[in-house]
N, C-alpha and C positions, 0 to 999 in steps of 0.2 A: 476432365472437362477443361475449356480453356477458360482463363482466368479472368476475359473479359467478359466473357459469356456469365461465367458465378456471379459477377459485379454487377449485371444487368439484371439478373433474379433478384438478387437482393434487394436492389432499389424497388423493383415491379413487385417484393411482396408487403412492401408498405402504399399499395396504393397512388394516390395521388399526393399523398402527406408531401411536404417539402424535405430535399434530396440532395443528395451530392459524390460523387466519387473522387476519392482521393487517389492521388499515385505519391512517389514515393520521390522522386524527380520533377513537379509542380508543383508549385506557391497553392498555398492555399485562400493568401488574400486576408487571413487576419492574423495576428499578432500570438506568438508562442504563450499557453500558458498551461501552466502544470495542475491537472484534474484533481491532487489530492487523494491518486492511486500509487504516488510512487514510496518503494519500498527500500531500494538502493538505487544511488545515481556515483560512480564511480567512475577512472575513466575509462576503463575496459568492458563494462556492461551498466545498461539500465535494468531495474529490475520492478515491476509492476504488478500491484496484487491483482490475483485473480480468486474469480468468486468472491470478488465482493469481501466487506469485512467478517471476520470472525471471531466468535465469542471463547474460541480457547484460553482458558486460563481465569476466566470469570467464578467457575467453583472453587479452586484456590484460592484465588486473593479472596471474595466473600467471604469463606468459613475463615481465612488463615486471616482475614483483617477483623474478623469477629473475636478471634483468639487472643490476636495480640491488644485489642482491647479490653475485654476480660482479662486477662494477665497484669496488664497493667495497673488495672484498677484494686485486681487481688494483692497488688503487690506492695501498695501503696497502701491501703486498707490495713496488712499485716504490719505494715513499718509502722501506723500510727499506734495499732494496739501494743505493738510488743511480742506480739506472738506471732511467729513461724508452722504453726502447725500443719496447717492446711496447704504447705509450701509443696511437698509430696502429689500431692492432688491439683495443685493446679496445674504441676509441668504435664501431668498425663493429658490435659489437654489438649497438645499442641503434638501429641501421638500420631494422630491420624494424617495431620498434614503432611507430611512425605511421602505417604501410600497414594494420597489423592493427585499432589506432584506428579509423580512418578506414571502415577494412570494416565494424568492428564498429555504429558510431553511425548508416551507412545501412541496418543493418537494422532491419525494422519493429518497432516496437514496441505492445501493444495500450494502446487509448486509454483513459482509469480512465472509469469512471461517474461522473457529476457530477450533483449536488444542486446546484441553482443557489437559494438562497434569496431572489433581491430578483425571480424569477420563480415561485419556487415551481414547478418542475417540474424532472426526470429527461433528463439526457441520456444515450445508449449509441450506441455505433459498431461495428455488425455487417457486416464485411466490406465496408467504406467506405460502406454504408449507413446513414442518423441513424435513431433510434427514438427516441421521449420519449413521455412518461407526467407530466403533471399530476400535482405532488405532493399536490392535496386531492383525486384521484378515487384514487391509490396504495393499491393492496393486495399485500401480500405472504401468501407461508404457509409455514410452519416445521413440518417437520417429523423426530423422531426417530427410528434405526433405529440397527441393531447390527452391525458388520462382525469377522469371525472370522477372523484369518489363522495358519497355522502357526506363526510362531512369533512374534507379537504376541497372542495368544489376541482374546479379545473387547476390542472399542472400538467405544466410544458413538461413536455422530457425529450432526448434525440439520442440516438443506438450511436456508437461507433463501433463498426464490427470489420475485421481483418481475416484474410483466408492462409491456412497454412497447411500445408501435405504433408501427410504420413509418412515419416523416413521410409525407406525404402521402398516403398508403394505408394508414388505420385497420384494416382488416381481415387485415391483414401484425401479427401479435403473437409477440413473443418472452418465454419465462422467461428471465431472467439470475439470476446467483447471484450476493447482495452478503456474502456472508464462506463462507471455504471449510467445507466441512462437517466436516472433519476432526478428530477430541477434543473437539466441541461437543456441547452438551446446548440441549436445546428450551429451557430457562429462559435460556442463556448469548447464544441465538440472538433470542429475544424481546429479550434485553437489548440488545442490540444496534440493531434495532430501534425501542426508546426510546431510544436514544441518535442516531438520526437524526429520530426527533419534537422530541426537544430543540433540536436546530439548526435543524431550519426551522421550530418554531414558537418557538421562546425563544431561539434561540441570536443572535449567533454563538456568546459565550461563556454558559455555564451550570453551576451547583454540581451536587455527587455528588447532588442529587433530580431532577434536569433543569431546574431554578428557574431563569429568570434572573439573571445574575450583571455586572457590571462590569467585574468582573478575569477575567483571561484564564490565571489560574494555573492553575487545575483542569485545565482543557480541554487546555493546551498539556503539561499535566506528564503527562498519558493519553498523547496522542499522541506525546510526544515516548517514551514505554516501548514504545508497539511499534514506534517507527523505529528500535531501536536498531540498528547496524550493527556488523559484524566490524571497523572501522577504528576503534570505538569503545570495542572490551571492552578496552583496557588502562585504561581512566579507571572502571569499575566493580572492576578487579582493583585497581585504586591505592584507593580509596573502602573495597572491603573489606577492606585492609589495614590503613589510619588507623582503621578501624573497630575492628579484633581489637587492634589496637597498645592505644588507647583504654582498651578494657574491661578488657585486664591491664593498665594503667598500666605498660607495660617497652616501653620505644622499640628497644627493641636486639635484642627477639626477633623472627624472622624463621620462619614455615613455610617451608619446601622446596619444597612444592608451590606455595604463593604465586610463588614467586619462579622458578621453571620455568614458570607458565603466562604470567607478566609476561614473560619473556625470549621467551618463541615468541610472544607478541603484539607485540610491537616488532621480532623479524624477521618477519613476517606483517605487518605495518604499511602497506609502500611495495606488497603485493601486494592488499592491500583495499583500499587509497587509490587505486591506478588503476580497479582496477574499479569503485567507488561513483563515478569521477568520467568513467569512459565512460558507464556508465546514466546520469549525469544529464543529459550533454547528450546521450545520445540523446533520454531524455525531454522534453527542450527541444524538439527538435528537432519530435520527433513530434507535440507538443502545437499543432503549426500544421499538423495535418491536419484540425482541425476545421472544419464549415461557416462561413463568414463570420456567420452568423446566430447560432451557436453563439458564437462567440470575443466577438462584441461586447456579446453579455449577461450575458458574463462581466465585463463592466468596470462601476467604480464608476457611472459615471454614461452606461451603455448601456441601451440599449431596455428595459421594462418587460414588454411585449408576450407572451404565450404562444407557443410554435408553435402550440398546439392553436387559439388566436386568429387565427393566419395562416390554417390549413385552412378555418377557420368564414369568414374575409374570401373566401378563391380559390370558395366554395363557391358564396358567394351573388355573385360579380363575374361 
């Protein structure tokens, strides 16, 4: 089906809700900014989670931050008394955790969307099958709507959704969604947006108008706000503490609260450091399920070639 015809359902299956379709070569009219889905920004591909986040790695770090505080505590407790005995039995403790590892990094993981910029086209992996879309024929459509729960009352939200064809069989089309819809607004969703027109047509790096830029500060200082990690908020609790210290000139005064949410972030520390570090090799892992054709045009100096190039070559051979 043709591509503007998909574009025109999509918007008609929201109604009258407020709307928009994006192309890929038109201004969007607001300001680039990063949803807080991005997974790598590099200068040969962007990479964006898909399905949303995931709780892989959450049963490790749990049980293995439960361990390594028990252990500690056993270990500490034996130093006081003098006795080792029970030194045997605590290590059996921390047994299990590499089984559960190990379980957890063979399960699947979904594959991000990738913006390949030195091809200028869209990869996606739908149930181990590739779909890509040419990033100059790319149209997306944005649209807003209002979701009403008991006891959340009303929240905005707005879809961004992009169409991409089934390698070798054009006629196979999917919507994917490239940021979740959830407390977005149609302008936040446009921004968004423009901020992947910035990277494949200006980028890698670019300033807050989507200009080409040379320094890489901007770009990496966005994305590095939405990766922030739970293994990470004691270094924003310690930041806004020199901060408050700072603005009353008194080193010696201390909030309470400060200083309880610091203490449960340093025992929660060893339980988000294992889980950030099972998703990431799983993510390693996973990220060699892409096609061979896929993986090498991800490299500096890999093939140029479109898929949509390859289909047009098998067409006419």
């Amino acid at each position: 089906m043709d591509l503007n015809a998909l574009m025109q359902q999509a918007l008609a299956r929201h109604g009258n809700a407020p709307g928009v379709i994006l192309k890929a070569n038109e201004p969007t009219g607001q300001q680039p900014w990063e949803m807080f889905v991005t997974e790598e920004h590099t200068e040969q591909y962007l990479a964006l989670k898909a399905g949303g986040e995931t709780y892989l790695g959450m049963p490790t770090g749990a049980i293995g931050g439960v361990m390594v505080m028990i252990f500690a505590v056993s270990i500490i407790w034996m130093a006081v008394i003098g006795k080792w005995d029970a030194f045997a039995y605590v290590i059996t403790l921390v047994i299990p955790l590499p089984t559960l590892f190990i379980w957890e990094i063979s399960q699947p993981l979904p594959l991000p969307i990738l913006l390949n910029r030195r091809t200028r086209e869209i990869y996606y992996d739908h149930e181990g099958e590739l779909y890509h879309m040419p990033w100059d024929e790319a149209q997306a459509v944005a649209c807003q709507f209002m979701s009403v729960g008991p006891h959340s009352g009303g929240m905005d939200n707005a879809t961004l959704e992009t169409v991409v064809r089934r390698f070798g069989d054009a006629e196979q089309a999917l919507f994917i969604s490239l940021s979740p819809p959830m407390g977005k607004s149609l302008e936040m969703q446009c921004g968004f947006w423009a901020w992947l027109q910035a990277y494949m047509d200006n980028g890698p790096w670019f300033d807050e108008n989507g200009q080409h830029s040379e320094s890489e500060v901007y770009v990496k200082e966005m994305v590095k706000a939405g990766q922030l990690r739970p293994r990470d908020w004691h270094k924003n609790t310690l930041c806004s503490i020199a901060e408050k210290q700072k603005a009353r000139q008194d080193r010696r005064y201390f909030e309470w609260m400060d200083i309880a949410t610091l203490t449960g972030e340093i025992i929660f520390y060893p339980m988000h450091w294992l889980q950030d570090f099972t998703y990431d090799v799983a993510k390693r892992r996973s990220r060699g399920q892409w096609p061979q054709l896929v993986k090498e045009r991800l490299h500096p100096d890999g093939p140029t070639t479109r898929l949509a190039d390859l289909e047009r070559a098998s067409r006419f051979n």
